[in-house]
C-alpha positions in Angstrom: 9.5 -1.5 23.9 9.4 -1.4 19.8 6.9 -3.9 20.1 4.5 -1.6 22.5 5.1 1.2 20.0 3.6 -1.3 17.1 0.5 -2.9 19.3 -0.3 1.2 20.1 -0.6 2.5 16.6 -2.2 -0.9 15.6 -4.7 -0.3 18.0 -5.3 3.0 17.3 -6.1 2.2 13.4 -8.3 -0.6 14.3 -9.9 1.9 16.7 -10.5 4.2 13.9 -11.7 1.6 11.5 -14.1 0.8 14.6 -15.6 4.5 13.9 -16.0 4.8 11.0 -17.8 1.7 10.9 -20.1 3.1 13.2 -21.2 5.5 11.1 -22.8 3.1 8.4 -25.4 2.5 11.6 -25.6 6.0 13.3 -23.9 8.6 11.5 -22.5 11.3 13.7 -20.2 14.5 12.9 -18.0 13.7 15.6 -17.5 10.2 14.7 -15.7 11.0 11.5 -13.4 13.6 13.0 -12.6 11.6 16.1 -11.4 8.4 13.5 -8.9 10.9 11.6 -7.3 12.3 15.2 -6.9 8.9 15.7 -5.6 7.9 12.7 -3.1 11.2 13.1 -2.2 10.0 16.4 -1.5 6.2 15.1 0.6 7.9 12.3 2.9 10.4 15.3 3.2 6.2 16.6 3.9 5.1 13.6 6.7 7.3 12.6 7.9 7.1 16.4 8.6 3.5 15.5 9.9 3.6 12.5 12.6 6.1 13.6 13.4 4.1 16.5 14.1 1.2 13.9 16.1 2.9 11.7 18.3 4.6 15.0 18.7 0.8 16.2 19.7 -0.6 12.9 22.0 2.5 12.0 19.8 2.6 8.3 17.1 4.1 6.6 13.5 2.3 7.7 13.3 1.2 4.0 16.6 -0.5 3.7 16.3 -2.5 7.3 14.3 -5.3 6.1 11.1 -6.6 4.7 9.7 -5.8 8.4 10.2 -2.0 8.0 9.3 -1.7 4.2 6.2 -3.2 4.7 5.6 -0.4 7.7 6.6 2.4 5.6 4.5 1.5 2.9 1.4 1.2 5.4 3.2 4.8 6.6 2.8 6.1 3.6 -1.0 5.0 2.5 -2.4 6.5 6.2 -0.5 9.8 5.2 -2.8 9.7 2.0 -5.3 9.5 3.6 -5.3 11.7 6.4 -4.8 14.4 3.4 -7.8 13.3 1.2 -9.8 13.6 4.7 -8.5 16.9 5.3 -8.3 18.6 2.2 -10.6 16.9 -0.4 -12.8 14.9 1.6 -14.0 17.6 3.9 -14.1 20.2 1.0 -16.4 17.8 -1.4 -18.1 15.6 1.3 -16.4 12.4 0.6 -15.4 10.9 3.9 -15.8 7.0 3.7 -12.5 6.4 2.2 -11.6 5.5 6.1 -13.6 2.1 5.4 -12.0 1.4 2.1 -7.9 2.4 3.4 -7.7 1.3 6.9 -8.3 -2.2 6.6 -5.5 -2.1 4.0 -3.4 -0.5 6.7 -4.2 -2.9 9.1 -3.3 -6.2 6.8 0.4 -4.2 6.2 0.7 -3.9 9.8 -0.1 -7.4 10.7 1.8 -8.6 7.7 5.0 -6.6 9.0 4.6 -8.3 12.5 4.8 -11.7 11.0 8.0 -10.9 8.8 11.6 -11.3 10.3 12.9 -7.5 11.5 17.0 -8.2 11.3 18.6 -5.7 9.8 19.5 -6.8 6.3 23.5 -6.9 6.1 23.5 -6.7 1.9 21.6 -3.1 2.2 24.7 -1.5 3.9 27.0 -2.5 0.5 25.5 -0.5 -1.8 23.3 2.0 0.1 22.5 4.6 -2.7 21.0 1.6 -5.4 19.8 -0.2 -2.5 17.7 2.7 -1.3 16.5 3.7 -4.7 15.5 0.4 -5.3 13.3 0.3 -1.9 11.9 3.6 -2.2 10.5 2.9 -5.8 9.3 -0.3 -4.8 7.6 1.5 -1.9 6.0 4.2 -3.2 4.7 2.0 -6.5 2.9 -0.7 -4.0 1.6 2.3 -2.2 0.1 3.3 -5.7 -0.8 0.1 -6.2 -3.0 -0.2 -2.8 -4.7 3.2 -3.2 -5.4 2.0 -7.3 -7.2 -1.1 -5.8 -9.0 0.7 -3.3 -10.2 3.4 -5.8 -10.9 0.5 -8.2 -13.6 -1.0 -5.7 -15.2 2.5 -5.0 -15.6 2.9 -8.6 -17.2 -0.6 -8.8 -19.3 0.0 -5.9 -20.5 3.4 -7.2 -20.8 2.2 -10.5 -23.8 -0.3 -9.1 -25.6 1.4 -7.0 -26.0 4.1 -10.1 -27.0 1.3 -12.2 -29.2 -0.1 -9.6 -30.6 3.3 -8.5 -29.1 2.3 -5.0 -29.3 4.9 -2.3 -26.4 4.8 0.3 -26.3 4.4 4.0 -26.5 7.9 5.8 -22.9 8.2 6.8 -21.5 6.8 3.6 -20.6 8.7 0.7 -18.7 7.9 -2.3 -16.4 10.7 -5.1 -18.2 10.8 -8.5 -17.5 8.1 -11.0 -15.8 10.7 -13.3 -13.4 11.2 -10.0 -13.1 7.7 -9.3 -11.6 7.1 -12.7 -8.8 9.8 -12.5 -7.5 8.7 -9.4 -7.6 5.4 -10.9 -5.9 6.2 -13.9 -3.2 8.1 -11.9 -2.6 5.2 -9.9 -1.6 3.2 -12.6 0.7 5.7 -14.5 2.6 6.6 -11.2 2.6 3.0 -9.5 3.8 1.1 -12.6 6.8 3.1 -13.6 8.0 3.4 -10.2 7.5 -0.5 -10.1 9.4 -0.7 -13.4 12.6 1.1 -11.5 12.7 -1.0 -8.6 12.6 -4.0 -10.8 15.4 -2.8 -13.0 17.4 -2.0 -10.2 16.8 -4.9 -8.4 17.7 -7.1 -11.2 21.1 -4.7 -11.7 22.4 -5.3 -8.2 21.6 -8.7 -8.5 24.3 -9.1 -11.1 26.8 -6.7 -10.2 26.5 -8.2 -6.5 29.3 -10.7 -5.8 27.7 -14.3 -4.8 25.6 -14.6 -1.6 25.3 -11.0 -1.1 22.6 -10.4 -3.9 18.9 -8.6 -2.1 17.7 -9.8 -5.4 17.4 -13.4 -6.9 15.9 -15.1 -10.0 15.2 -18.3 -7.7 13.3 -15.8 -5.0 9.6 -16.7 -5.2 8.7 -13.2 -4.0 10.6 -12.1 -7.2 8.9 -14.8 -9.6 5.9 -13.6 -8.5 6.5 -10.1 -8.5 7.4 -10.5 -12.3 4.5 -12.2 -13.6 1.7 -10.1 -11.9 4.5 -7.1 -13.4 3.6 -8.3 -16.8 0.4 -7.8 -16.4 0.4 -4.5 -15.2 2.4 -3.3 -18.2 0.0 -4.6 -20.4 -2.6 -2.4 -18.7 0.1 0.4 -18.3 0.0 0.4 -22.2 -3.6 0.3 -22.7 -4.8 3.1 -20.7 -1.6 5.0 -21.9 -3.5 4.6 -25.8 -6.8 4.7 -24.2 -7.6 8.3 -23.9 -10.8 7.7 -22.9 -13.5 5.4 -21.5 -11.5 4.8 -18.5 -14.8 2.7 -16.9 -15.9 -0.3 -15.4 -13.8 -2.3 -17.5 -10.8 -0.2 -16.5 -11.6 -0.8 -12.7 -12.4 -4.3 -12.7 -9.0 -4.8 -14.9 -6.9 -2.8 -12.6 -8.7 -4.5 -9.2 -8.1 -8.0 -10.7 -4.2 -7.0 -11.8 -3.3 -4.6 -8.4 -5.7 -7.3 -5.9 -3.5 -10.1 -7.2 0.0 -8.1 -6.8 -1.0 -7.5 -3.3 -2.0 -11.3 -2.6 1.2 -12.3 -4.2 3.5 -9.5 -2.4 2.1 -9.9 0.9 1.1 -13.7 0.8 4.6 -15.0 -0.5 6.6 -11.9 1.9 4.6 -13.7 5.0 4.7 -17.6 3.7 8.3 -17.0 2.9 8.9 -15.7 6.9 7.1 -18.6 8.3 8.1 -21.8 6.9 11.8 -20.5 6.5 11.8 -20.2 2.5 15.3 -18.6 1.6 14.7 -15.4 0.2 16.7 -12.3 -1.2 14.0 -9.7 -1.2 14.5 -7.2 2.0 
């Protein structure tokens, strides 16, 4: 039954994506405001699930496992966008960022399938650090997805102004000067929050006796989480001096740093689940 509930708001984001593709051809009022009911009604799925999960398992979707977090993340970036598309997107005109966010949503929902969904036992010890520890991780990688999305609008918009590009009917795209702010925002709210879940994890990893540690030095999700988290702080501490000129090299740096977190997060979180690696993280 859990897994009909997944397959039915999978299908309704792909059926989404699937219209607002179609507007790139033949661009239709109703084609736009069809995807978002859809998307809203993947979402009502979505959240039917995940409370369904978290009733079964007798916890919080975020600390179930690696399963669930991955879901409430995705969770999190369709609610984003459902309230761009309502609120600023229908207000200014801007209603492509459907093509740019639900293919991300669609990778964390096939990434989630492929991950183990036991309940994580160590969660339960230490519920309070635990669940601070997931949330921050959680909203930061949701920060980090809509920063890399942003990141490749601004890129995209950046070259067709150079190149005097005019855009598909159907397709529009936020001014560069908007682009840039949601960037920029991306980055101050997704690395701190990163930062927390980091220094949390790392403090229940040593106050947790021996084998019941969610976090682990050895973890290759965790090596590779702090090596693409250096990075980000050196960009966290540039564009915190840089007041301005928050461009083109600003977007390609934060595409490059965010695009690799998210290869490294969801590549290792699924690699780990299939060939059996042993692994604290969720």
């Amino acid at each position: 039954m859990q897994q009909t509930h997944l397959i039915c708001f999978l299908a309704s984001y792909f059926l989404a994506f699937v219209l607002e593709l179609s507007r790139l051809w033949r661009a239709k009022p109703w084609q736009h405001i069809a995807a978002v009911l859809v998307t809203a009604a993947g979402l009502v799925a979505h959240t039917w699930y995940l409370l369904g999960r978290s009733f079964q398992s007798q916890l919080p979707p975020l600390l179930s496992s690696s399963h669930d977090w991955l879901l409430v993340s995705g969770w999190l970036v369709v609610a984003i966008y459902l309230v761009y598309s309502l609120k600023v997107g229908k207000r200014e005109g801007y209603n492509s960022f459907g093509l740019f966010v639900l293919p991300v949503v669609l990778l964390l929902v096939v990434a989630a399938a492929l991950l183990d969904d036991a309940p994580s036992k160590a969660a339960q010890a230490e519920r309070f650090w635990t669940m601070l520890h997931a949330s921050s991780l959680s909203i930061g990688i949701t920060g980090v997805f809509i920063g890399f999305l942003v990141s490749l609008m601004y890129l995209l918009q950046h070259r067709r102004l150079k190149k005097k590009m005019n855009l598909r009917p159907g397709f529009s795209l936020p001014p560069l000067a908007t682009l840039a702010r949601f960037n920029y925002w991306a980055v101050m709210v997704s690395f701190p929050m990163l930062t927390i879940g980091l220094i949390t994890g790392v403090g229940m990893a040593i106050s947790s006796p021996t084998g019941k540690a969610i976090f682990s030095w050895k973890d290759p999700i965790v090596i590779g989480f702090c090596v693409v988290w250096i990075a980000m702080f050196i960009l966290f501490l540039w564009l915190a001096r840089k007041k301005t000129g928050h461009g083109r090299q600003v977007a390609m740096l934060t595409a490059w740093a965010f695009g690799f977190l998210i290869v490294t997060l969801l590549g290792l979180q699924v690699l780990v689940s299939l060939i059996g690696i042993q692994s604290h993280n969720g």
